[in-house]
C-alpha positions, 0 to 999 in steps of 0.5 A, a space after each residue: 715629470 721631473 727628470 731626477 728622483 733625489 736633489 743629488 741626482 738632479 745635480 749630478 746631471 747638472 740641474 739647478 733645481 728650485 730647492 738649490 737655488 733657494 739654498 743658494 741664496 740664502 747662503 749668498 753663494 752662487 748657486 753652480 758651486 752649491 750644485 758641484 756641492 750637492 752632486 759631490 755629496 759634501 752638501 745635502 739638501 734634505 727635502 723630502 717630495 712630500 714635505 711641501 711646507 719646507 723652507 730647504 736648508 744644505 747642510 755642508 762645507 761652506 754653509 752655516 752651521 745648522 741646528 737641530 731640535 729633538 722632541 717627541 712622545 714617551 710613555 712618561 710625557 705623552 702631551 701632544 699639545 706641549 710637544 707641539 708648543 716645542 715646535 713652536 719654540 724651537 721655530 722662533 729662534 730659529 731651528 732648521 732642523 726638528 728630529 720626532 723622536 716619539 717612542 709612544 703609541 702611534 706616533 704618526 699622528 702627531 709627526 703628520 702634523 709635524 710636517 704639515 706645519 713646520 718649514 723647518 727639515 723633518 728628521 725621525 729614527 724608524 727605529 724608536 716607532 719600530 715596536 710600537 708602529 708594528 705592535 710586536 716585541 723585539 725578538 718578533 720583528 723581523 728585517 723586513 718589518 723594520 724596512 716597512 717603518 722605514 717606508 711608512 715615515 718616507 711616504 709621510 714626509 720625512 726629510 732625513 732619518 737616523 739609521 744605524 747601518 754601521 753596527 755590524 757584526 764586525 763593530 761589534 766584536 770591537 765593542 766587546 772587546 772594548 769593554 767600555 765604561 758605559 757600553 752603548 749609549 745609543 737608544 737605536 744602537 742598544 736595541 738593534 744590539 739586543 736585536 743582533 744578539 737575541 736572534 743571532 742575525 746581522 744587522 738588517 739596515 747593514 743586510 738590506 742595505 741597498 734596499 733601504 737606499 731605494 726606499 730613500 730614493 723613492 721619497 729623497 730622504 737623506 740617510 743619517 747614518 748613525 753612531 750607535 756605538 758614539 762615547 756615552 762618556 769622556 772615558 770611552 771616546 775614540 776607542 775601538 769601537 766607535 772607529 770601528 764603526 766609523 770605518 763602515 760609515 765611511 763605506 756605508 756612505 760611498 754606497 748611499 752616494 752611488 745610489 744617489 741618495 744624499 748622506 749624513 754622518 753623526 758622531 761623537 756624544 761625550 769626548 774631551 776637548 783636546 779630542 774633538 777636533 781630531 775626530 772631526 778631521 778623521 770623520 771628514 777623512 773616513 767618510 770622504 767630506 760628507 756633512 758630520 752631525 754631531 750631539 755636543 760633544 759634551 765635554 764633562 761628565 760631572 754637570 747634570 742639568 748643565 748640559 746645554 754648556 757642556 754640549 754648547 763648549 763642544 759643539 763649538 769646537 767641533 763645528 770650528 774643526 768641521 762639523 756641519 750640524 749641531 743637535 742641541 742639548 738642554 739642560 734637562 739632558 740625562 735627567 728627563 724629557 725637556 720642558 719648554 723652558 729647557 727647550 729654549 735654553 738648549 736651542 739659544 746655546 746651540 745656536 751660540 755653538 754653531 754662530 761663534 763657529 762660523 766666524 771661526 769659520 768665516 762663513 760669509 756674513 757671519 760677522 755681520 751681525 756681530 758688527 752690528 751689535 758692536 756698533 749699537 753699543 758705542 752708540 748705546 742704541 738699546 732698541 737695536 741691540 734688543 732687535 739683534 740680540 738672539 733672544 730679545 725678550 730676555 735681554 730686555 727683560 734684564 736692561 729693564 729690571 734695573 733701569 740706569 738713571 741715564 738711558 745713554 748706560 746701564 746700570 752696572 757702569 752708570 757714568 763711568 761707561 767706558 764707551 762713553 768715556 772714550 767717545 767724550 774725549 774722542 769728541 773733544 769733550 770734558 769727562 765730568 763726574 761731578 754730578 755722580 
């Protein structure tokens, strides 16, 4: 019998456990230093006990940028085999993370499956299969209901979960008196608002606080504390309601820590980019260096269907300035639930956000691969440029559809490659554009 309940425990009494030692090396950092990381909480390895198909990942200072695929079932979507085709998807090009988000039914089924299958982490919000998982309305649910989902997801396998304990009484006064542009954005967030308010009570997840905290331990869930009241538009970032609720995330956090249950702190949804780095410097601060986990930001309000390059331009900056974790967004954003093609597309842009920010970063290796490509070119050797590509098959697919004459260029440059050039001339040799 293990000697520790949580990876943070363990590493507090200053064992190196399995998980850290993978980690460790897919990090190429020693695996002491990870564990200092872990034991300080500026590092979460979320492994639930009972994920037993997980490949572990750390999420935190001196790591990659990680990313994270949302999916799920809603009453207008509810094809459990295209969903799962989104897992696939989202698997091959390389997600660490995937967050079930399903609002539908009985969503256990479907995220049982999920977690038996995929080595990436697991994250869920208890809060969407609330109503559907107790079958009650809203105003019926009581505090201790919404501990019972919690429970159930943890004794399934779920390696990190959304929980909005920062939206107390006192956020939401600063909130009222804000009286944003678009008010709250967050599905979690709105109906424990609508929670609060309809039935007078505080917030259950800030009330039972330390009972949720045991439920995590119990199962070594990560908490992901929750932005419920993040900007839903550039208008209303970094007002008082979202610091208001940050500070209580800052609190929320030491209290996780002291339980021994490794935290997460998501952040802005909407922001300019003039904004994002402070904000990322100010949840550092406030939340004492625990990984933040960010969704975009999305940068402009006005490019429905773009979102994924909104979102990626943020994720970007902010994962440069100190974001941990990016949480994709595609391109169907605030239009409808994503479909394949739309899966694709957000997660290649997220990874794009998070690669380009770690060598910013310089995280160790990160320009590897950049070097790499940049080597493949001078010697124009296309099949290693396809292999390194992030997506393979689509930069294939356009060298291929118009073909150079000359394999040795493409055909935007033909003989006129620069590269070329320069490299018969380097090579002592004669630049003949005769035969052109």
């Amino acid at each position: 019998m293990n000697p520790y309940k949580t990876q943070m425990e363990a590493a507090k009494k200053g064992i190196l456990t399995p998980q850290m030692e993978l980690v460790a090396k897919k990090e190429s950092i020693a695996p002491e230093k990870l564990r200092e990381s872990v034991a300080a909480g500026t590092i979460a390895i979320p492994c639930n006990i009972n994920h037993t198909s997980i490949s572990p990942e750390g999420i935190g200072m001196g790591l990659r940028t990680k990313i994270n695929v949302n999916l799920g079932i809603s009453g207008d979507c509810k094809n459990y085999e295209t969903e799962m085709q989104k897992v696939d998807l989202a698997l091959k090009f390389g997600a660490e993370a995937i967050m079930d988000l399903s609002n539908y039914g009985k969503t256990n089924t479907f995220r049982n499956e999920l977690i038996q299958k995929s080595p990436a982490m697991i994250g869920t919000v208890p809060m969407y299969d609330a109503i559907g998982y107790l079958e009650k309305d809203l105003l019926d649910i009581t505090a201790k209901d919404f501990l019972q989902v919690i429970e159930a997801h943890a004794k399934d396998g779920v390696d990190f979960m959304t929980i909005h304990a920062g939206i107390n009484r006192h956020a939401v006064e600063a909130f009222m008196r804000e009286k944003r542009r678009m008010n709250i954005v967050s599905r979690g967030g709105s109906l424990l608002f609508a929670w609060m308010q309809m039935t007078g009570n505080e917030n259950p997840f800030y009330e039972y606080y330390d009972e949720v905290l045991e439920i995590l331990r119990e199962y070594d869930v990560t908490i992901s504390l929750g932005d419920a009241l993040r900007p839903g538009c550039i208008d209303d970032s970094t007002d008082a309601g979202q610091i208001s609720e940050l500070v209580e995330l800052g609190n929320l956090t030491k209290r996780a820590w002291e339980k021994d249950v490794a935290v997460m702190v998501e952040g802005p949804g909407h922001m300019a980019m003039n904004e994002i780095e402070a904000n990322m410097k100010l949840q550092k601060r406030l939340c004492h260096n625990a990984p933040f986990y960010v969704l975009g930001p999305i940068v402009t309000d006005i490019a429905p269907g773009y979102d994924h390059i909104t979102s990626a331009i943020g994720g970007a900056i902010a994962a440069a300035s100190g974001a941990d974790f990016l949480c994709y967004v595609t391109p169907a954003e605030h239009l409808r639930l994503p479909d394949l093609s739309d899966v694709k597309e957000g997660v290649i842009a997220s990874r794009i956000a998070a690669h380009a920010a770690d060598i910013a970063k310089g995280i160790k290796g990160a320009r590897e691969a950049d070097n790499a490509m940049s080597s493949a070119r001078y010697n124009t050797d296309w099949d290693t440029m396809f292999r390194l590509a992030l997506d393979r098959d689509k930069a294939q697919a356009y060298f291929e559809s118009t073909p150079p004459t000359d394999r040795h260029t493409c055909s935007m440059c033909g003989k006129m490659c620069a590269v070329r050039t320069t490299r018969l001339i380097l090579e002592g040799e004669k630049v003949d554009f005769s035969a052109m």
